[in-house]
N, C-alpha and C positions, 0 to 999 in steps of 0.2 A: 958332766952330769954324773951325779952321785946317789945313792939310796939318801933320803934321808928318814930318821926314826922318830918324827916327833908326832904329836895331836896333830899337827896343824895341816890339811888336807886340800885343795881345791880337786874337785875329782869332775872330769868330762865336761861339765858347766860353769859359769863362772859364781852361779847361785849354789851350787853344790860346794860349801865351805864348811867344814868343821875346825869351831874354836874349843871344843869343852870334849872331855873326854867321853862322856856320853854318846855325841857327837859323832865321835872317830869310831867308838866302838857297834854301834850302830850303821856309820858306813861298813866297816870291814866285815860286818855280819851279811849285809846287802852285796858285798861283792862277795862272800863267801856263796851265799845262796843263790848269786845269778849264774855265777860260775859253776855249780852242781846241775842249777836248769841247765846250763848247755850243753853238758853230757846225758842231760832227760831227753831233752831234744835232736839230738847228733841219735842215738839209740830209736828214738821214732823214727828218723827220716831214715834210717839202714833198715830197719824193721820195714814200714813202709815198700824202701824197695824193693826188698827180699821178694813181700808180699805178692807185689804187682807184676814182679819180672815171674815169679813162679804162678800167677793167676793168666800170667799173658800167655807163655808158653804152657798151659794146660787149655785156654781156650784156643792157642791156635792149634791144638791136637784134638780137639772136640771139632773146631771148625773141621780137619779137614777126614775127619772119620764120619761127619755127617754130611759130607759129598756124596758120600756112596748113596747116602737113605734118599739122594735127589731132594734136597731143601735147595732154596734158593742163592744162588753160591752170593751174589753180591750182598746180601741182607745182613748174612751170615758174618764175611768178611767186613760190611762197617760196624754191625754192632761192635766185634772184635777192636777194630782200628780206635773207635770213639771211647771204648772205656782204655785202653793203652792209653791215648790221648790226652783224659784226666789222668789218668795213672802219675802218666808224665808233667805232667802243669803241675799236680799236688806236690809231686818230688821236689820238681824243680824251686814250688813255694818252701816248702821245708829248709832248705837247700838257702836259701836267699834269709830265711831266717835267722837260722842257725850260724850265716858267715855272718851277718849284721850281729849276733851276738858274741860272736868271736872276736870282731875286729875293735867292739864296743871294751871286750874284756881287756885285748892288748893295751887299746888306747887307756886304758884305765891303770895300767902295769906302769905306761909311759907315766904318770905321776911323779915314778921313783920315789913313791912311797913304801918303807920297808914293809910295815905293816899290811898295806893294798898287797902287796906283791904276795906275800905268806897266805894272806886269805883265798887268793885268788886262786893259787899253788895248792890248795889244802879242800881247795872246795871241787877245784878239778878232779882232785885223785879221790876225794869221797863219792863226788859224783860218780868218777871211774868205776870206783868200786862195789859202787848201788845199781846203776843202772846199766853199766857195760861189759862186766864180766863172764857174764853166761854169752858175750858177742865172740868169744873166742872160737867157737867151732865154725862162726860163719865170714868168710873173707869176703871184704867187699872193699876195691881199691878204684875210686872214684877217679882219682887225682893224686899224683902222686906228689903234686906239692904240698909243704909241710904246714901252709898257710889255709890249705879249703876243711 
């Protein structure tokens, strides 16, 4: 398996074929811009969690300073448990997105088309650098495989 550098492309489908350079440059533009959404989206679903882990642990600090005022302790504690709940399902939807786009991007690398590879490469680090770079003050290590 080699790079190769021409027009001629089948990418992820067997209907996805470019013969005209039109074509090609229109796919490479499509994988340039899907590969930028997966860093839009990788940035929501950390944003997201941020959001929900620091909404969870403020309501369970609200839940448990309103023990004292004698509220209802159980009511208290599912509304709590039931929005964590979604919190969790929505991440986790994110999460399943985001890897389906990622694995769709490799799979498209695997072409070993030189071009696909550049775009794909180029759209990453633009993405990176649109939507991820203010992410640096907040660490959030999921997975430490290099693959999620």
């Amino acid at each position: 398996m080699t790079f190769n550098w021409g027009k001629k492309v089948i990418l992820l489908i067997s209907s996805w074929k470019t013969h005209s350079w039109t074509g090609y440059l229109l796919t490479l533009l499509a994988c340039f811009l899907f590969s930028a959404f997966y860093q839009y989206m990788e940035d929501r679903r950390l944003r997201f969690k941020t959001l929900s882990s620091s909404s969870s642990s403020s309501s369970s600090s609200v839940n448990s300073s309103s023990l004292s005022v004698g509220a209802p302790l159980l009511f208290k504690l599912n509304r709590g448990r039931r929005g964590l709940r979604h919190a969790r399902v929505a991440t986790a939807v994110l999460f399943g997105v985001n890897s389906a786009i990622g694995y769709l991007l490799m799979l498209a690398i695997m072409s070993f088309n030189g071009g696909v590879f550049i775009a794909i490469v180029l759209g990453l680090s633009v993405g990176y650098f649109l939507f991820r770079t203010q992410d640096e003050d907040v660490v959030v290590v999921d997975n430490p495989c290099a693959c999620a």
